[in-house]
C-alpha positions in Angstrom: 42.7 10.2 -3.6 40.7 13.2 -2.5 37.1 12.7 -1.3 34.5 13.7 -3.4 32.0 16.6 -2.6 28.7 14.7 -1.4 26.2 16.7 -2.9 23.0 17.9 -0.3 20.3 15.8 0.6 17.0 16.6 -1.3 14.8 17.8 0.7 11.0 16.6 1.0 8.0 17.2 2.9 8.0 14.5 5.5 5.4 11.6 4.6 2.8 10.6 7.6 2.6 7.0 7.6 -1.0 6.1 8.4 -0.4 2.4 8.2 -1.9 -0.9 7.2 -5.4 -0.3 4.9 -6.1 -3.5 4.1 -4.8 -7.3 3.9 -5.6 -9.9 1.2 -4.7 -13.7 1.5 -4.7 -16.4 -1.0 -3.7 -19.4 0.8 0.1 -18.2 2.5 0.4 -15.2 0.1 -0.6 -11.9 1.0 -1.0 -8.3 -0.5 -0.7 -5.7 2.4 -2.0 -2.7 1.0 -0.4 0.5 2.9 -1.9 4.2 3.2 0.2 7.2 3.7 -0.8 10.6 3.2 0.8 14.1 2.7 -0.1 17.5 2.6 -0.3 16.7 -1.3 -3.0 13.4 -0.4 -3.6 10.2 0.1 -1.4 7.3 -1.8 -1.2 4.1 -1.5 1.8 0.8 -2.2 1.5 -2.9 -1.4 4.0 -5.3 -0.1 3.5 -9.0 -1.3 4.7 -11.5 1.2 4.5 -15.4 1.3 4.9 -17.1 4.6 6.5 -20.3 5.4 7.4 -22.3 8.4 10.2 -23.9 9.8 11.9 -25.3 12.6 12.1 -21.7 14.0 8.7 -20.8 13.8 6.9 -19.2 11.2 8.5 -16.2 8.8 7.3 -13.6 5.8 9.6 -13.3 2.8 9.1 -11.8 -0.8 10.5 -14.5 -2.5 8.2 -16.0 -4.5 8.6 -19.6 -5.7 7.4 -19.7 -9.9 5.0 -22.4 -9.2 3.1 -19.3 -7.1 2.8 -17.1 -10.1 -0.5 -17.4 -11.2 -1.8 -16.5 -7.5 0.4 -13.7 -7.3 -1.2 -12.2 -10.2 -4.6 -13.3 -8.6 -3.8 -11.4 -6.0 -2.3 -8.9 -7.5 -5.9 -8.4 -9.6 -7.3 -8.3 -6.1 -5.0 -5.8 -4.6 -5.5 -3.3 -7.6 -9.3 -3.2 -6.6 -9.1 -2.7 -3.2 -6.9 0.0 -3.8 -9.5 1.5 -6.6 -12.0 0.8 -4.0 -9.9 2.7 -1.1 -9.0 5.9 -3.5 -12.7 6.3 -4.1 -13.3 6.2 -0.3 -10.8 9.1 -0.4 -12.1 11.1 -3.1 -15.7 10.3 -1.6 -14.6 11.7 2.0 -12.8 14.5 0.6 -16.1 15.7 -1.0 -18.2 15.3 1.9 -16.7 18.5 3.5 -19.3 19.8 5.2 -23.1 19.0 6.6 -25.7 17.9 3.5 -27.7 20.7 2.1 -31.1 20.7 0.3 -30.2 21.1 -3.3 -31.6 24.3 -4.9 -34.9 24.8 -7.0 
């Protein structure tokens, strides 16, 4: 059997990874909220994570047992304002360009 033709990579503008924004708990959940930014602007995802303990140590996983719903959406609620919160940081920075001057008469 001949090999298929694998078609070319897409090519996209590398992202720059800025890292961790922000971290919200709720007990051993958490909602890390990542930045990353391009030449096109600032966006943002989450990773939810609970973490457990066993005879290892302790260790993150995303599996969420269904008795931990209603806190994941808690936190979920959370997340979605910090992130409203950080995008208007953003938009606040990006209009604060250059020094403050007297408004005109």
């Amino acid at each position: 059997m001949a090999k298929r033709p694998q078609s070319p990579a897409k090519e996209t503008a590398p992202a720059h990874h800025q890292g961790r924004a922000a971290t919200i708990r709720q007990g051993n959940l958490k909602c890390v909220i990542w930045r990353n930014e391009s030449e096109r602007g600032a966006w943002y995802n989450t990773e939810l994570v609970r973490t457990f303990r066993d005879e290892s140590g302790y260790h993150d996983t995303n599996k969420i047992p269904a008795e931990d719903l209603l806190r994941v959406a808690f936190l979920a609620q959370q997340a979605f304002g910090k992130v409203q919160e950080l995008r208007a940081g953003d938009r606040d920075a990006a209009n604060t360009d250059g020094p403050d001057e007297p408004a005109p008469y």
